[in-house]
N, C-alpha and C positions, 0 to 999 in steps of 0.2 A: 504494500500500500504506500502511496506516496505522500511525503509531508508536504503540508500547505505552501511550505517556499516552494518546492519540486513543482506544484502545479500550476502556483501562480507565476513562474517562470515561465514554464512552458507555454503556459495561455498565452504571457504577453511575448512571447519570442514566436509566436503564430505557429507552433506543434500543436495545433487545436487538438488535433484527434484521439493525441496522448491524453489529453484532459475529459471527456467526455464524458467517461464514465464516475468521474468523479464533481460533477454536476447534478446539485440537486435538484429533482421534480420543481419543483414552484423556485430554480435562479430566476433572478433579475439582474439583466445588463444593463447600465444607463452608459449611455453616450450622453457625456454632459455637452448640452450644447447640441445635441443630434436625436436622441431619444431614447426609447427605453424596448427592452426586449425580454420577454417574457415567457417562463418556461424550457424543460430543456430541451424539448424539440425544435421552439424556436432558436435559442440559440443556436443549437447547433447547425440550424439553416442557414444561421448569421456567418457561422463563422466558413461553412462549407461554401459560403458564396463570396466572402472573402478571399479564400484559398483561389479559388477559381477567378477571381479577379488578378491574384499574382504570380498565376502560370506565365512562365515566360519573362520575370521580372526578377532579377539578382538582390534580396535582400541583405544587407551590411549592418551586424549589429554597432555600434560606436558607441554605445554606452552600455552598463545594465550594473545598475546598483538594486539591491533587494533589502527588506528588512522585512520578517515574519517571527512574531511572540503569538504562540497558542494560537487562538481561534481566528488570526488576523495577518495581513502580509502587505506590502507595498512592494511593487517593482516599478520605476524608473528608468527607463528606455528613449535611447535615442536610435533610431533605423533609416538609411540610404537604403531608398527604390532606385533603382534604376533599371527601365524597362529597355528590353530585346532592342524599340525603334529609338533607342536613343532620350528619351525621356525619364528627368529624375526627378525624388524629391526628399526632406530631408525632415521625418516626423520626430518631436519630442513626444514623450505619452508616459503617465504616468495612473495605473492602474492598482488599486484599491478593492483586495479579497476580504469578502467574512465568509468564514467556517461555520457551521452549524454542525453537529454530530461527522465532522469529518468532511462534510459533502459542502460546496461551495455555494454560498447559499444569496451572495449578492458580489455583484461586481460593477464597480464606478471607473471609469475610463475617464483622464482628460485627457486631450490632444491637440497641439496646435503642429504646423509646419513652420517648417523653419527654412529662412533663405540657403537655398542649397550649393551654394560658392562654396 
């Protein structure tokens, strides 16, 4: 079984699929700023549609700071896209797990972009 840093890395380093199973029935994802997602099927539609958006696109992590106490975790990520046709960009994101009996039970994203010089 995997401890709450293990998944909240993985989640925010876009290994969605390692995480799935350790996703509660009734998660909530807020995109602050974007919205909110609900359940783990929808999630996991969220993030499967994600993935599929970054076929084809070379992710670079440049940062990843973590910190996880018990039922809680924060990861801190900075990630270069840069796509097949030459297109890139340079997200900062800072992501926010609660645990409830083990299973992930709410997840707060911020994200802004960043000038990618």
């Amino acid at each position: 079984m995997a401890t709450p840093r293990e998944v909240a890395e993985a989640f925010s380093l876009h290994r969605f699929r390692d995480t799935y199973d350790d996703l509660a029935p009734g998660v909530v994802w807020t995109a602050v700023g974007t919205g909110r997602t609900v359940g783990r099927q929808a999630v996991v539609a969220t993030c499967e549609s994600l993935l599929h958006g970054l076929s084809g696109t070379t992710v670079t992590v440049e940062r990843l700071v973590t910190v996880a106490d018990g039922d809680v975790a924060a990861v801190d990520v900075v990630t270069r896209y840069a796509e097949a046709g030459g297109g890139h960009s340079v997200v900062s994101a800072c992501d926010v797990y609660e645990f409830r009996n083990g299973a992930v039970a709410a997840i707060r994203s911020y994200a802004v972009e960043l000038e990618s010089g």
